[in-house]
C-alpha positions in Angstrom: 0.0 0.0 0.0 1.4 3.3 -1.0 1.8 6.0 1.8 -0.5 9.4 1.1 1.4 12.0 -0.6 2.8 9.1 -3.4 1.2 8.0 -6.3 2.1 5.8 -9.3 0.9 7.0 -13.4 2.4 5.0 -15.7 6.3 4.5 -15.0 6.1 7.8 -13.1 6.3 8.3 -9.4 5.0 11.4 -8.1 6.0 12.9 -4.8 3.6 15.3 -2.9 6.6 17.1 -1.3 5.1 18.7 1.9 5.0 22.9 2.7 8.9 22.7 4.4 11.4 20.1 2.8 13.2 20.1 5.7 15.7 16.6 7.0 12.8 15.1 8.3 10.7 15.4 5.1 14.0 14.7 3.1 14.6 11.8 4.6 10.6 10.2 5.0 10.6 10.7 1.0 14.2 8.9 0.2 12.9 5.8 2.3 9.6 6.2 1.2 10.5 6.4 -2.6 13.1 4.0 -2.4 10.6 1.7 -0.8 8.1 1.9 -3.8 11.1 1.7 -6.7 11.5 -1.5 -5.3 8.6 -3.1 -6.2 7.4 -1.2 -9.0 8.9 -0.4 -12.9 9.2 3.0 -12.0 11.3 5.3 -14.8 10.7 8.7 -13.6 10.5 10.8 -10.3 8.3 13.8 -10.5 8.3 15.8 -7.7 5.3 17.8 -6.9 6.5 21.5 -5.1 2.9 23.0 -6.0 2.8 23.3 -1.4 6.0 23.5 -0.8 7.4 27.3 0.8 10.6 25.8 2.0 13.4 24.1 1.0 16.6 23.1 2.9 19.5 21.4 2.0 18.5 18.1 3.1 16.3 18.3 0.6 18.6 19.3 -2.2 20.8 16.3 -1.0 17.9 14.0 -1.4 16.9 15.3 -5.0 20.5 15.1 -5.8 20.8 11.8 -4.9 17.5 10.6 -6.4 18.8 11.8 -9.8 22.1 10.1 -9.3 19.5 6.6 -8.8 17.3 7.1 -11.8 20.2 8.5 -14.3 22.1 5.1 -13.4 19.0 3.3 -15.1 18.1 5.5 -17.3 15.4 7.4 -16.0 15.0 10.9 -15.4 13.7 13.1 -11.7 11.6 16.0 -12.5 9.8 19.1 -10.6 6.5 20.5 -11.1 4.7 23.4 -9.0 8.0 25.1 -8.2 7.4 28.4 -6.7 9.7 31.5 -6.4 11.4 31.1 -3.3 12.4 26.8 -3.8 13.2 27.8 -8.0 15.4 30.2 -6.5 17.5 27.7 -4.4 17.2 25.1 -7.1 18.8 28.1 -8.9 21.7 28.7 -6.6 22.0 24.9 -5.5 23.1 23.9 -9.1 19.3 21.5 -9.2 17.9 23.7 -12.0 20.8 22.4 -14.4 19.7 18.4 -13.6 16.4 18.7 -13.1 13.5 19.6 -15.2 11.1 21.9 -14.4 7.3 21.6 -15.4 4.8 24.3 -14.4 2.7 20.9 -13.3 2.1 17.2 -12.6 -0.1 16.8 -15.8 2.3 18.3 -18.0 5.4 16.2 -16.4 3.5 13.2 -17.0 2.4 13.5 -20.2 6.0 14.8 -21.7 8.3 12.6 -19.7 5.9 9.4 -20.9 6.5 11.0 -25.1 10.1 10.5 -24.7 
């Protein structure tokens, strides 16, 4: 049974990621998605920021690190929803150069599964 906040479409995982992406978070999501990867053909990690205010860097750690995990097989980690204030640190962080942005789920989904 998947945990609320995680849903599968396709080959695509989407993360909920909460209103502060602190260690905590960061770390519930990495055992969380790692959980799910393992029983399911998942390709591609979209990560949903539509509530998300705050970022720290636990959780660019844990994005970095997912893309490291899905690049290896040939998948690819996206973000939808991102507001100013996280685009900015995605920005600053290096994140904007690895992963995609999409202004939402729906449109992640349906260019990620083209490819």
């Amino acid at each position: 049974m998947m945990e609320k906040g995680y849903r599968i479409q396709g080959a695509c995982l989407i993360v909920d990621v909460p209103d502060e992406l602190d260690h905590h978070q960061a770390e519930r999501i990495r055992r969380e998605t790692e959980r799910i990867r393992r029983g399911r053909p998942v390709r591609y990690l979209i990560f949903d920021f539509s509530d998300t205010s705050f970022m720290d860097s636990s959780g660019v750690g844990m994005l970095i690190n997912r893309y490291r995990e899905l690049s290896a097989l040939g998948g690819r980690v996206a973000a939808a929803g991102v507001g100013p204030g996280v685009k900015k640190l995605f920005s600053v962080s290096g994140l904007s150069r690895i992963i995609t942005f999409y202004p939402d789920v729906k449109t992640a989904v349906s260019e990620l599964w083209e490819e």
